[in-house]
Z-matrix of the N, CA and C atoms (Angstrom, degrees):
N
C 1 1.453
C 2 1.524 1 108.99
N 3 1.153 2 107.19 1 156.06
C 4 1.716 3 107.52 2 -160.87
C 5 1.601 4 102.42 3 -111.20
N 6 1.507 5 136.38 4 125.87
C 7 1.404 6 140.82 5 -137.56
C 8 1.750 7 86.42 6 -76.68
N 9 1.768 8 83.08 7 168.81
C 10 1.502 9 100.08 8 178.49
C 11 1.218 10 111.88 9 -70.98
N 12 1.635 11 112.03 10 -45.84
C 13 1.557 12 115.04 11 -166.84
C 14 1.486 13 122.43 12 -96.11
N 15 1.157 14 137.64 13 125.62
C 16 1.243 15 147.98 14 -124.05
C 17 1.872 16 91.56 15 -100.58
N 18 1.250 17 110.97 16 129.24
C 19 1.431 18 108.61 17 162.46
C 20 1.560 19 136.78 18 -71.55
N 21 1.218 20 118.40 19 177.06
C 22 1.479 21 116.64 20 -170.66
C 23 1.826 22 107.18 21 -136.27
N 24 1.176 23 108.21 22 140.74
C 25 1.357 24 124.88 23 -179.09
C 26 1.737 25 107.00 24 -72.64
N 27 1.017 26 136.27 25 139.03
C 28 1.291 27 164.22 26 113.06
C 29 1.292 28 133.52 27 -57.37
N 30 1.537 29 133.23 28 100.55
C 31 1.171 30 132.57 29 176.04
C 32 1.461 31 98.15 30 -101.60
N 33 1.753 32 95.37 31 138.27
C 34 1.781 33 102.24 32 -177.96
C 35 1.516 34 90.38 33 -65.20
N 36 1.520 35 105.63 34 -174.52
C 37 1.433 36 123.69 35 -178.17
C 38 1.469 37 104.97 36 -93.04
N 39 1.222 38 105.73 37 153.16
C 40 1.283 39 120.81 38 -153.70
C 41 1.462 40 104.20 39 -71.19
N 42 1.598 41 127.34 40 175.13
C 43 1.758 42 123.52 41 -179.02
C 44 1.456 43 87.93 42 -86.90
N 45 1.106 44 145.73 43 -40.13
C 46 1.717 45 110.82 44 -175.29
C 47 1.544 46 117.51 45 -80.39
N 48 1.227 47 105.21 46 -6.18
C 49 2.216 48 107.40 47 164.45
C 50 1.404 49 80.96 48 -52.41
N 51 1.646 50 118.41 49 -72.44
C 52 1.452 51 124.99 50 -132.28
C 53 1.133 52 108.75 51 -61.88
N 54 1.605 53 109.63 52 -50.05
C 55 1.931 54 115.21 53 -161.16
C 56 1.841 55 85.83 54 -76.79
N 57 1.180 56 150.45 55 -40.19
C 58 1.456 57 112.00 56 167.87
C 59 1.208 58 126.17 57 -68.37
N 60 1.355 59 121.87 58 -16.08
C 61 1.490 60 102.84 59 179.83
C 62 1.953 61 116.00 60 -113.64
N 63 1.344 62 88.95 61 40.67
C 64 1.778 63 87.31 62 -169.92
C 65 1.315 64 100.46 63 -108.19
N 66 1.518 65 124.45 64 -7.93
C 67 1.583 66 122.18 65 -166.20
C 68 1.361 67 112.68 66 -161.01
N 69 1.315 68 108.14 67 141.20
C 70 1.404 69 125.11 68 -171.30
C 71 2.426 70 99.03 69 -79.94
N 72 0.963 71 77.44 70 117.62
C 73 2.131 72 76.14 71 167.38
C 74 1.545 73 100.92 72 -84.80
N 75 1.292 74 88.81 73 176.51
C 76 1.742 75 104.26 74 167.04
C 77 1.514 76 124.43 75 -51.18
N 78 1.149 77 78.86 76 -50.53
C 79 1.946 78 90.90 77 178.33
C 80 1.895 79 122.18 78 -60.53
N 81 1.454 80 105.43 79 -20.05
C 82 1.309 81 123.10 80 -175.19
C 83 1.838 82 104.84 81 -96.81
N 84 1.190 83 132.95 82 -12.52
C 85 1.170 84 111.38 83 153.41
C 86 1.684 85 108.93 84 -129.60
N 87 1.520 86 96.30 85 64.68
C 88 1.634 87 99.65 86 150.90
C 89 1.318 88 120.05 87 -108.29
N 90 1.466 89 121.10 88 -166.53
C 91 1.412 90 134.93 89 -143.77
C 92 2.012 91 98.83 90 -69.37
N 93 1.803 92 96.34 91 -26.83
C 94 1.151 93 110.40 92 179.39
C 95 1.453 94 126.77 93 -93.73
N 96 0.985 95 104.02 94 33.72
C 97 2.027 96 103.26 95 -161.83
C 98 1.380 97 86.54 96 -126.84
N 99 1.861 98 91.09 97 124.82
C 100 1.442 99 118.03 98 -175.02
C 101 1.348 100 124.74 99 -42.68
N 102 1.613 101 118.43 100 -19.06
C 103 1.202 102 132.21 101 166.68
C 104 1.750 103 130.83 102 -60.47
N 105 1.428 104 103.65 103 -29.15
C 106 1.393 105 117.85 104 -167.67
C 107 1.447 106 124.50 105 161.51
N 108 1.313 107 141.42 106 -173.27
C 109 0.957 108 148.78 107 -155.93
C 110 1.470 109 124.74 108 -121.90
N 111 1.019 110 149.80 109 170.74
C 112 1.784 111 133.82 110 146.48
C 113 1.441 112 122.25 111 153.30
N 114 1.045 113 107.86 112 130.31
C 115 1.881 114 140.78 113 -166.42
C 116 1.428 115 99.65 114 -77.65
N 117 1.479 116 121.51 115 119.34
C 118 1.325 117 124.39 116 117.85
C 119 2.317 118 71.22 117 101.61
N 120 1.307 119 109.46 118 -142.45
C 121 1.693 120 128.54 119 -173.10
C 122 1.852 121 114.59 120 -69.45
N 123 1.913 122 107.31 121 -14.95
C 124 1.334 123 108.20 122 -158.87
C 125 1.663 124 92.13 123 -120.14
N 126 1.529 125 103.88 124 150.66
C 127 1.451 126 91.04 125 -165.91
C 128 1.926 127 83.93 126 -139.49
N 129 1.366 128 114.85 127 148.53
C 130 1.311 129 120.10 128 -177.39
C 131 1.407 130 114.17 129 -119.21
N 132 1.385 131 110.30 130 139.31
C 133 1.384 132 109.04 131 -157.47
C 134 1.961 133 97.32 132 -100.23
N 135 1.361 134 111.82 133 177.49
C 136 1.632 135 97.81 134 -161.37
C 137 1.387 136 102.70 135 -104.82
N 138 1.818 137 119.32 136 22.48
C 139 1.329 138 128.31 137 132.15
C 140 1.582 139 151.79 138 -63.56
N 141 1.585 140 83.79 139 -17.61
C 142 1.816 141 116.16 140 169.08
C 143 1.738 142 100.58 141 95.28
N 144 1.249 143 104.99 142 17.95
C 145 1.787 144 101.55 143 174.74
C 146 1.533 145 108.26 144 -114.24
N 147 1.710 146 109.90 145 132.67
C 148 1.569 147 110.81 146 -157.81
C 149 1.649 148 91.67 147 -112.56
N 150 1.531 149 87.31 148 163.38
C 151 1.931 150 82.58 149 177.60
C 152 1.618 151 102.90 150 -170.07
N 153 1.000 152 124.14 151 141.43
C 154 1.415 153 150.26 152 171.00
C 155 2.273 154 101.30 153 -16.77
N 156 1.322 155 106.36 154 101.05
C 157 1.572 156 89.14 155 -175.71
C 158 0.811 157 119.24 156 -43.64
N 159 1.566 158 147.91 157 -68.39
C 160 1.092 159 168.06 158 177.54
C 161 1.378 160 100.91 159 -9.09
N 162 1.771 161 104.75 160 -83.70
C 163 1.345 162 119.17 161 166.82
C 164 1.688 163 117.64 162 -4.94
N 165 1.372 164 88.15 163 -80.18
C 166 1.454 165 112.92 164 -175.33
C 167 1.635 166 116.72 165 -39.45
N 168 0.867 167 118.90 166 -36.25
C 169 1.579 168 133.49 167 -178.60
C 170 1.029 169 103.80 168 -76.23
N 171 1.741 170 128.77 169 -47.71
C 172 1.424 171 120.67 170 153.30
C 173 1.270 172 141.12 171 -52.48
N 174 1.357 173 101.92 172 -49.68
C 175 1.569 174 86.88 173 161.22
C 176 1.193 175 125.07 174 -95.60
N 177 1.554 176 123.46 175 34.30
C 178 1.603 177 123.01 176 155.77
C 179 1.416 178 85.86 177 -95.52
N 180 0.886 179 165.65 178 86.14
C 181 1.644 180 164.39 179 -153.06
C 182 1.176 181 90.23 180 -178.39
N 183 1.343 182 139.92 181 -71.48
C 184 1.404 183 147.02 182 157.01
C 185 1.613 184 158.60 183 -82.22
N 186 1.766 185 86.90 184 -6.13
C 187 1.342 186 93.38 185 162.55
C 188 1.753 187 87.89 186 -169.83
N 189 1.104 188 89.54 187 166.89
C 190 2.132 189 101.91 188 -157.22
C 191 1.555 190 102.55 189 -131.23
N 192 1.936 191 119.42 190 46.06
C 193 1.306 192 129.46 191 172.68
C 194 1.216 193 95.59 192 -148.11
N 195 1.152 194 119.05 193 157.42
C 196 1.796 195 156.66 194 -166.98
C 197 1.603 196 82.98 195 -64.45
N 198 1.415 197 112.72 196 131.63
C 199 1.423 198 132.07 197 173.17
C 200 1.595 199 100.29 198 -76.48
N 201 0.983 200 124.69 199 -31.85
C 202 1.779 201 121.54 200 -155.98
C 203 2.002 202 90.05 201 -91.72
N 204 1.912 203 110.22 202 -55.82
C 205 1.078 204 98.72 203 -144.92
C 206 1.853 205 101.79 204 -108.84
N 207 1.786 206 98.35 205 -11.63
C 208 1.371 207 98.08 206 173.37
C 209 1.703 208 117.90 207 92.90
N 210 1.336 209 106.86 208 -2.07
C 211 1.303 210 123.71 209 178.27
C 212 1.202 211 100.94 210 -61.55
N 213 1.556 212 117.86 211 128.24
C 214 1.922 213 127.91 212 166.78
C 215 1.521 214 112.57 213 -76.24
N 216 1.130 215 101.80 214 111.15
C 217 1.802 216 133.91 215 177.27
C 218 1.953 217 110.46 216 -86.11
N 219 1.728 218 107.83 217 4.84
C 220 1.233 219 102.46 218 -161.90
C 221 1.712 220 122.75 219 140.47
N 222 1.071 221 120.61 220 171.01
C 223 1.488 222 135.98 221 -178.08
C 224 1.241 223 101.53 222 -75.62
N 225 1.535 224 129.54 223 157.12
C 226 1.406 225 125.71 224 146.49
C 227 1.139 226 107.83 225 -136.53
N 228 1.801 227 109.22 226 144.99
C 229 1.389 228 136.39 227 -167.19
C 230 1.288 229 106.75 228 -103.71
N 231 1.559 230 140.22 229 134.02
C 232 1.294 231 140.63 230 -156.17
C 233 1.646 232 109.42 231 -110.67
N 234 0.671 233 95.46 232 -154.39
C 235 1.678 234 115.72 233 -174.66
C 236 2.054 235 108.17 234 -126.06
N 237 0.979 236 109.56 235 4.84
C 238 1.468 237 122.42 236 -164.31
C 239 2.088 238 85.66 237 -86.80
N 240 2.061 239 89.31 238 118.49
C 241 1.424 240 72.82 239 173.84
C 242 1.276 241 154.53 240 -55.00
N 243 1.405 242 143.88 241 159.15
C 244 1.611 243 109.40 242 -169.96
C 245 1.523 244 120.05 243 -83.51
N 246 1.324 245 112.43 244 -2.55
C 247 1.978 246 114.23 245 -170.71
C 248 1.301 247 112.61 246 -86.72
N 249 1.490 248 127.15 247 5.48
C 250 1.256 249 137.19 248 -171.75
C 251 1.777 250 111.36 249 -81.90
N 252 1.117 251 85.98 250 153.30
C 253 1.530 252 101.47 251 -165.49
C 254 1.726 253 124.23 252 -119.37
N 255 1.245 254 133.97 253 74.14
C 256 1.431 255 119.47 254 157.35
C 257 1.286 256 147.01 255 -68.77
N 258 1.356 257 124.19 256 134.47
C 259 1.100 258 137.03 257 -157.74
C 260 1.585 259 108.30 258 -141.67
N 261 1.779 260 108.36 259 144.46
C 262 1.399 261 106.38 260 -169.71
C 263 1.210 262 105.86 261 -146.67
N 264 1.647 263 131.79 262 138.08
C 265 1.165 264 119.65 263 175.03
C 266 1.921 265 100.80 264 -145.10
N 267 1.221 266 96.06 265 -174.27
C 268 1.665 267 84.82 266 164.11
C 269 1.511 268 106.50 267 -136.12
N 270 1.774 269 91.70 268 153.04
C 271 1.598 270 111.05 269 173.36
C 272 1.406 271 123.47 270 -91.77
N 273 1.248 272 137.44 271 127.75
C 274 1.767 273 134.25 272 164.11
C 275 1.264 274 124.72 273 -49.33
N 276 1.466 275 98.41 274 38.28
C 277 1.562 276 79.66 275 158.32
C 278 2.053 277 108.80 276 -163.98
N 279 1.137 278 141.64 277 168.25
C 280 1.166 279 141.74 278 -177.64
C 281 1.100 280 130.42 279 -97.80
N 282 1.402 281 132.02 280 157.42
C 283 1.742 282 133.80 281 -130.51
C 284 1.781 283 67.72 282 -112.46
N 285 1.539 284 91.62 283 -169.44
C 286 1.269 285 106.26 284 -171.79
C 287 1.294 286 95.56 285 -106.20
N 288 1.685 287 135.43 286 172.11
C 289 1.337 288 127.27 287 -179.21
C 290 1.523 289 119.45 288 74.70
N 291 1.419 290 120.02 289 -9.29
C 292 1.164 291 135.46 290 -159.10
C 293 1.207 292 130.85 291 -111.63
N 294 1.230 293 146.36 292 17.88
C 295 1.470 294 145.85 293 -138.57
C 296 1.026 295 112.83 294 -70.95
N 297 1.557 296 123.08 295 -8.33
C 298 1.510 297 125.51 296 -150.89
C 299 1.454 298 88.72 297 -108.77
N 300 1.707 299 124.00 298 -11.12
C 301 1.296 300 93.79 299 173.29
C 302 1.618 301 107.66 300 -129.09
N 303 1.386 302 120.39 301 153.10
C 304 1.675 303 94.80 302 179.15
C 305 1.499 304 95.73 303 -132.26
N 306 1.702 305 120.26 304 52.35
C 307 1.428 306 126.62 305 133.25
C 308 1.553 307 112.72 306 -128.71
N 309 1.229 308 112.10 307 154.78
C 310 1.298 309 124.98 308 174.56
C 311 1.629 310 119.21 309 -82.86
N 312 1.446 311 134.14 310 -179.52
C 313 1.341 312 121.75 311 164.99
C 314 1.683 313 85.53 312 -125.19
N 315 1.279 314 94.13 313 143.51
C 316 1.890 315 93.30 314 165.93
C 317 1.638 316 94.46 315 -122.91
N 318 1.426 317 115.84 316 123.56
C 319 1.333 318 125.09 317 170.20
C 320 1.359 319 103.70 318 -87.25
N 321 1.163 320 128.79 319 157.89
C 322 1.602 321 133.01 320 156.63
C 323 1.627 322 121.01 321 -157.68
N 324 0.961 323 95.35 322 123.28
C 325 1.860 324 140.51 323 -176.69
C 326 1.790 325 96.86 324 -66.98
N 327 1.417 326 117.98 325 99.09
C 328 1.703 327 95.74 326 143.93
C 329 1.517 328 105.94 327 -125.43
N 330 1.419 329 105.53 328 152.62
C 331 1.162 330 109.46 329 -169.45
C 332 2.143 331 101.66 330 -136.42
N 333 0.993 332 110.33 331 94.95
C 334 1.757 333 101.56 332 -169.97
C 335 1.833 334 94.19 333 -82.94
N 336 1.458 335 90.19 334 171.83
C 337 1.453 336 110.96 335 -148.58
C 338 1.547 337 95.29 336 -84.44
N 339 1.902 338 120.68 337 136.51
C 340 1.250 339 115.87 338 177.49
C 341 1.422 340 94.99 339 -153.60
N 342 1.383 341 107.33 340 -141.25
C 343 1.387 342 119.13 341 -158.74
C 344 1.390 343 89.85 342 -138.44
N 345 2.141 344 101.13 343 140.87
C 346 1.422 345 90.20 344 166.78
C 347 1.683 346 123.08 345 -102.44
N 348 1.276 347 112.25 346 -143.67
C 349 1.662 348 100.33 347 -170.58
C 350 1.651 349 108.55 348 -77.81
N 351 1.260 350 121.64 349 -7.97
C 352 1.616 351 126.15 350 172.05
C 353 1.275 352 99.72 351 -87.38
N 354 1.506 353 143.00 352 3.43
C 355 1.024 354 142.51 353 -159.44
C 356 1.629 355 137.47 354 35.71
N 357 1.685 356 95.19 355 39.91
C 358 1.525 357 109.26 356 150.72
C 359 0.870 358 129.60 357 -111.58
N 360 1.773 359 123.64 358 152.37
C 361 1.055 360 152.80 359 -131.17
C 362 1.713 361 93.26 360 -100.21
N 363 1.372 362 97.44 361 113.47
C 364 1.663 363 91.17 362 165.43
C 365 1.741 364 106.13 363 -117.39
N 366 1.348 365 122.73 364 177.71
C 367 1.362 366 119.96 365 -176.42
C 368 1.569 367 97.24 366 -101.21
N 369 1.562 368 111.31 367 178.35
C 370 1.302 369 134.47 368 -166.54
C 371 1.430 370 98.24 369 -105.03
N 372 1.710 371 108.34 370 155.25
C 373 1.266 372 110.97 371 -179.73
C 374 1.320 373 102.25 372 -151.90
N 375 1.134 374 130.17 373 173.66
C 376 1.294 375 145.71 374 -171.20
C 377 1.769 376 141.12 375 -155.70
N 378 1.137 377 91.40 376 45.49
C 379 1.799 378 118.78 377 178.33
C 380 0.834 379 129.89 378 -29.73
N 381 1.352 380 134.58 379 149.65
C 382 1.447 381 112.78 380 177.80
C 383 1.642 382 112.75 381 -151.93
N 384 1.012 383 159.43 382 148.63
C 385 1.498 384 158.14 383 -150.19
C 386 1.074 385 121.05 384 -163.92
N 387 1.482 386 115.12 385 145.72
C 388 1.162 387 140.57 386 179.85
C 389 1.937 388 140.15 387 -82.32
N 390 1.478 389 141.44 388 76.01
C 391 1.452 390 91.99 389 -161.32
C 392 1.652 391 77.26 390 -129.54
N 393 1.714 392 114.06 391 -179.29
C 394 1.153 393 128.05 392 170.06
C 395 1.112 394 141.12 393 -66.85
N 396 1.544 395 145.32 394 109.36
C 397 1.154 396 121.75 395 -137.72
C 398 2.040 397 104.66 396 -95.03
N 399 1.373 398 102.61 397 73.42
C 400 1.683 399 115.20 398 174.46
C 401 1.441 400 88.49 399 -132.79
N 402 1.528 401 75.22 400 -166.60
C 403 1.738 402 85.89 401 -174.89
C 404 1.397 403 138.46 402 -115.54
N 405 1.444 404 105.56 403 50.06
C 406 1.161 405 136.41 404 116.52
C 407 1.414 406 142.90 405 -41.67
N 408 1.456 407 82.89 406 -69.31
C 409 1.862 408 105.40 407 -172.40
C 410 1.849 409 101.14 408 -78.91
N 411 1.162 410 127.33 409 -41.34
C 412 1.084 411 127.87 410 144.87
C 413 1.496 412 137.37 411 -16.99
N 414 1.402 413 109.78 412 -65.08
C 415 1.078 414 134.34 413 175.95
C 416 1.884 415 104.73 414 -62.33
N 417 1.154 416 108.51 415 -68.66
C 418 1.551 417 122.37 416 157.35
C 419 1.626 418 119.42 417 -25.74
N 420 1.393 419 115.63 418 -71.27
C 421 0.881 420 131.94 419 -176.18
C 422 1.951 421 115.67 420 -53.15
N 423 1.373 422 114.49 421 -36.19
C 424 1.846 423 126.39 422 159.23
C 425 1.174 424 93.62 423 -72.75
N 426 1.372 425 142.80 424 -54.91
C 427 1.668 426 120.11 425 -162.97
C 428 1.600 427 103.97 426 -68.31
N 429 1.506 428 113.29 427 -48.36
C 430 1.603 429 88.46 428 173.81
C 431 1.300 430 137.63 429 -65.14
N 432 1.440 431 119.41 430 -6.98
C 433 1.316 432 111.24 431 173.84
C 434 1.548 433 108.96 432 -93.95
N 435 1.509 434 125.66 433 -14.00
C 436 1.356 435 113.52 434 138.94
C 437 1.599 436 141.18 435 -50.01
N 438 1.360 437 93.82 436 -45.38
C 439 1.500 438 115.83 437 158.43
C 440 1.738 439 109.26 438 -32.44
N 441 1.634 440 85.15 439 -71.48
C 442 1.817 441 89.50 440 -165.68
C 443 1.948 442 114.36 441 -74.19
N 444 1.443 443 115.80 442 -3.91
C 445 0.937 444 132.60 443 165.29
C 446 1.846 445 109.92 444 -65.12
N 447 0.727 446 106.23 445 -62.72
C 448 1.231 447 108.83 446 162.81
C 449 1.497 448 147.12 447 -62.51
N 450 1.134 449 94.44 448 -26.92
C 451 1.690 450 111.60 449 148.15
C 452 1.465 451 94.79 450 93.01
N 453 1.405 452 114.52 451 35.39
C 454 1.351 453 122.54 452 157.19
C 455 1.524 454 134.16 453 -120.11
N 456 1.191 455 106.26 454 6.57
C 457 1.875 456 109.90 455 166.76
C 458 1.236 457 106.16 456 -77.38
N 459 1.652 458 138.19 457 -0.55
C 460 1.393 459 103.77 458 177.80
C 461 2.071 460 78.48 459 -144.23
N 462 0.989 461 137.04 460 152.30
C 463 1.268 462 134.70 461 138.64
C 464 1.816 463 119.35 462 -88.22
N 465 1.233 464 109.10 463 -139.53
C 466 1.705 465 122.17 464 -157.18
C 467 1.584 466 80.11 465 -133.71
N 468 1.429 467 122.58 466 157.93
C 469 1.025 468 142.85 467 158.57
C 470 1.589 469 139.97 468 147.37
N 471 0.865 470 131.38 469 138.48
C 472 1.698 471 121.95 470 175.37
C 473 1.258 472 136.10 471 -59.71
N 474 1.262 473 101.16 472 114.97
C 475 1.341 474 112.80 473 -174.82
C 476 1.527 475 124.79 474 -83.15
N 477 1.333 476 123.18 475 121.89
C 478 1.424 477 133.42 476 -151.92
C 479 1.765 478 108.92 477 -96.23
N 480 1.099 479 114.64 478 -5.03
C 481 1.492 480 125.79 479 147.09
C 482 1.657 481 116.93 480 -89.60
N 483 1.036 482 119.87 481 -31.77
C 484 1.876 483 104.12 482 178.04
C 485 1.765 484 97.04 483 -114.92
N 486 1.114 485 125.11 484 4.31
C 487 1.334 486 119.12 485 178.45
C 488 1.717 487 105.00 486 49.02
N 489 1.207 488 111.97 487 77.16
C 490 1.470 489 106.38 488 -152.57
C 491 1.885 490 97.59 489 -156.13
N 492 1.405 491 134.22 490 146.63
C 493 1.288 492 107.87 491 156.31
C 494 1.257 493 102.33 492 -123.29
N 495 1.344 494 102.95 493 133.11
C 496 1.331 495 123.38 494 169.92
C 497 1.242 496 128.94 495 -165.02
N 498 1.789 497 134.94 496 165.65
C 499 1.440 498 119.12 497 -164.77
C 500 1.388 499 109.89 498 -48.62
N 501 1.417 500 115.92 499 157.78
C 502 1.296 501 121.00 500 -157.94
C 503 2.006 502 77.84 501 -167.90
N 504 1.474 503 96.31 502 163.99
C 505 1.444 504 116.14 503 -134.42
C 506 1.299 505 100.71 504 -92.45
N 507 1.493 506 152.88 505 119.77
C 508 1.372 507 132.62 506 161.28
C 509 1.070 508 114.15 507 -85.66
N 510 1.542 509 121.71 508 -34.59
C 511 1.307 510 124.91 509 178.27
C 512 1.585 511 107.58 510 -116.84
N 513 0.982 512 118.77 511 131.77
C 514 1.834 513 137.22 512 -142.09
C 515 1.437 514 99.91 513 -89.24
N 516 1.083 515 131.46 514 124.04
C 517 1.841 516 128.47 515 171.98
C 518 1.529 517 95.35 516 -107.11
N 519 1.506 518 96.83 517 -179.87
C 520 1.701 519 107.97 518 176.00
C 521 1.252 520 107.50 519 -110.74
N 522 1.444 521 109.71 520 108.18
C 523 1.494 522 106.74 521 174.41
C 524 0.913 523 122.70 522 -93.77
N 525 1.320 524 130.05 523 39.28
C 526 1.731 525 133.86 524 166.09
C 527 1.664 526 88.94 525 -156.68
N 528 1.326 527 96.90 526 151.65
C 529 1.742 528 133.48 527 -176.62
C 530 1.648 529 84.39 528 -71.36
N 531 1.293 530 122.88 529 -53.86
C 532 1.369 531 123.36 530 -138.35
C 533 1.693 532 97.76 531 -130.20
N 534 1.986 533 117.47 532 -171.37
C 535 1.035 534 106.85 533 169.08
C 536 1.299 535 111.69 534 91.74
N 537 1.292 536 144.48 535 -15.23
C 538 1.401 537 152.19 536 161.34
C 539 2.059 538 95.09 537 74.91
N 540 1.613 539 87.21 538 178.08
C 541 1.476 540 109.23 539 154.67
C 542 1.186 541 112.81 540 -15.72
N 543 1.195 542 114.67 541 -88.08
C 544 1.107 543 107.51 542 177.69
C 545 1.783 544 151.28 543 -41.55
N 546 1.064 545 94.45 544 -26.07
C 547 1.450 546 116.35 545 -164.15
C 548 1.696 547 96.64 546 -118.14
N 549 1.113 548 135.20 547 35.29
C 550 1.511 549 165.26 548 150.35
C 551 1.621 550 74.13 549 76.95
N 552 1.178 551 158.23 550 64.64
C 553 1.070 552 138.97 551 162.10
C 554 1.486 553 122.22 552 -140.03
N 555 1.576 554 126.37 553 -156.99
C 556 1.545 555 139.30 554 174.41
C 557 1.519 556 107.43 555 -76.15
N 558 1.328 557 126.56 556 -179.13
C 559 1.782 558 96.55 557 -51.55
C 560 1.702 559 110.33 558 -62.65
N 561 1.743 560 97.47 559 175.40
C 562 1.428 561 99.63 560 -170.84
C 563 1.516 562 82.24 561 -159.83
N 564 1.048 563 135.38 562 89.54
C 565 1.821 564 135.93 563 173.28
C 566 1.844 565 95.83 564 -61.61
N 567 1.068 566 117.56 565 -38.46
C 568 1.533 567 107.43 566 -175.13
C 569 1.505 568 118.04 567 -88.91
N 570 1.688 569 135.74 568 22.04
C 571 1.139 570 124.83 569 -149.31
C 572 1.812 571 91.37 570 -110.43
N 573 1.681 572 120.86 571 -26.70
C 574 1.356 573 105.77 572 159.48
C 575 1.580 574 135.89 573 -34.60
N 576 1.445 575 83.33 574 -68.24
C 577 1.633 576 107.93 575 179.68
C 578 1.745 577 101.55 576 -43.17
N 579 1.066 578 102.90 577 -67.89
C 580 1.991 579 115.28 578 -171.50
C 581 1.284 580 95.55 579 -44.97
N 582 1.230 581 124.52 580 -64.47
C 583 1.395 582 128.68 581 -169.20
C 584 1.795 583 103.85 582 -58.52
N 585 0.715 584 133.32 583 -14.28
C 586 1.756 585 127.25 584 174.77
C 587 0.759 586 97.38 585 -99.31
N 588 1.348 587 129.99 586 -20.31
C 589 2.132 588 131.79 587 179.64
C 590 1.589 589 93.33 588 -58.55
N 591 1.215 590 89.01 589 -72.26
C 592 1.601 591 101.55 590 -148.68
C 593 2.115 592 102.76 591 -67.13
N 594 1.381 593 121.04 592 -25.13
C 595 1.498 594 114.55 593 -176.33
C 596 1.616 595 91.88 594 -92.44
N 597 1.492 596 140.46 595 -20.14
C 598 1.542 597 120.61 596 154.91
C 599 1.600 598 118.38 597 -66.00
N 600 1.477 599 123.48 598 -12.00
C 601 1.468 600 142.60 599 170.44
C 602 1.766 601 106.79 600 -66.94
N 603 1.108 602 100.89 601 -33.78
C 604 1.675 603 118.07 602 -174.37
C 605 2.055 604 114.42 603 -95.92
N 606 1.178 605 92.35 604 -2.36
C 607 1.507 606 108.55 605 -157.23
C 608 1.197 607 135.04 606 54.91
N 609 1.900 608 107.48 607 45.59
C 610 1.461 609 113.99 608 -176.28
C 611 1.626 610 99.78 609 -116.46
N 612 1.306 611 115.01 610 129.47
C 613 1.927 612 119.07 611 -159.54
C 614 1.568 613 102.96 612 -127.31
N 615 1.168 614 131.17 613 158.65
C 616 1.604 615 124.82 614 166.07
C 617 0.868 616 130.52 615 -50.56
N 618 1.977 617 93.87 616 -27.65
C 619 1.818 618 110.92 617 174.59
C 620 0.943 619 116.41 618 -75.69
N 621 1.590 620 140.48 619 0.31
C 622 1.444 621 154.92 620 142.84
C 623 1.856 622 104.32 621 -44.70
N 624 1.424 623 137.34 622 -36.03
C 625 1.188 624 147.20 623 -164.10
C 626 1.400 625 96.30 624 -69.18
N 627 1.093 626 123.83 625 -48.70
C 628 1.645 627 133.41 626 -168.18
C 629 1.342 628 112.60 627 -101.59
N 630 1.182 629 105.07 628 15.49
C 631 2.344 630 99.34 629 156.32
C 632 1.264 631 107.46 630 -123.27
């Protein structure tokens, strides 16, 4: 049965959010950049942990906190194309593992076929997910559309089942109601926890809920 309350579209953030906020320039880790300090190849962050510049620029490439201590230096902008579309509604009826809730959330992913910023052609896809409608899945359900706001719930890449490139998943949904663990689906008692693993892996936190 198809839910009472009608879902809403999400457009990721646009490519000029992303290409300014995906990378540190030259000018952003000098002696003067609000972040920290640093002489000569080594640059210090304003946590007191120093590290190879170079480095550093790389891995602000993918995440914008202190490698040693994990301190947030900032937002990060993904690689998740920008024409993609989320949408959320709920279904009548309950996942397995679940008693506490007896609606489902069905998320859904479209993503039509374009070009990425090297200007290759990846294909379109159209995803779709599962979570519980408590508060959990709740909770879940705002971080991924921060997630996909940011243009990090899905990256670019080849997929080794359709031999294909196209967005492909950083942060993992359940694409079946049913079917366990294994079978990407319910029940799964550990799929909260994982799922905050992997969108704090992306630099998406609870403390994202409250800005």
């Amino acid at each position: 049965a198809s839910g009472s309350h009608p879902g809403f579209g999400i457009p990721a953030a646009g490519r000029a959010a992303g290409a300014s906020s995906s990378s540190y320039s030259d000018m952003d880790l000098d002696d003067d950049s609000p972040g920290g300090g640093g002489a000569g190849n080594v640059f210090e962050l304003k946590c007191g942990h120093a590290f190879h510049k170079e480095c550093l620029k790389q891995w602000f490439l993918q995440r914008k906190r202190c490698p040693a201590c994990n301190k947030d230096f900032g937002k990060v902008f993904g690689t998740q194309p920008d024409n993609g579309r989320l949408q959320w509604s709920l279904e009548g009826y309950a996942l397995p593992g679940h008693p506490d809730s007896q609606e489902t959330i069905l998320i859904e992913f479209a993503f039509p076929p374009g070009f990425d910023g090297d200007g290759n052609r990846y294909q379109g896809r159209q995803p779709q997910g599962y979570l519980p409608h408590n508060a959990q899945g709740i909770i879940l359900l705002e971080l991924f559309k921060i997630a996909f706001r940011r243009r990090v719930m899905f990256g670019l890449g080849r997929s080794m089942t359709y031999d294909s490139y196209r967005p492909t998943f950083n942060v993992h949904i359940k694409t079946s109601t049913r079917r366990g663990v294994t079978g990407h689906g319910y029940p799964d008692p550990d799929y909260f926890q994982r799922a905050l693993e992997e969108l704090r892996g992306n630099c998406i936190t609870i403390a994202d809920l409250r800005t």
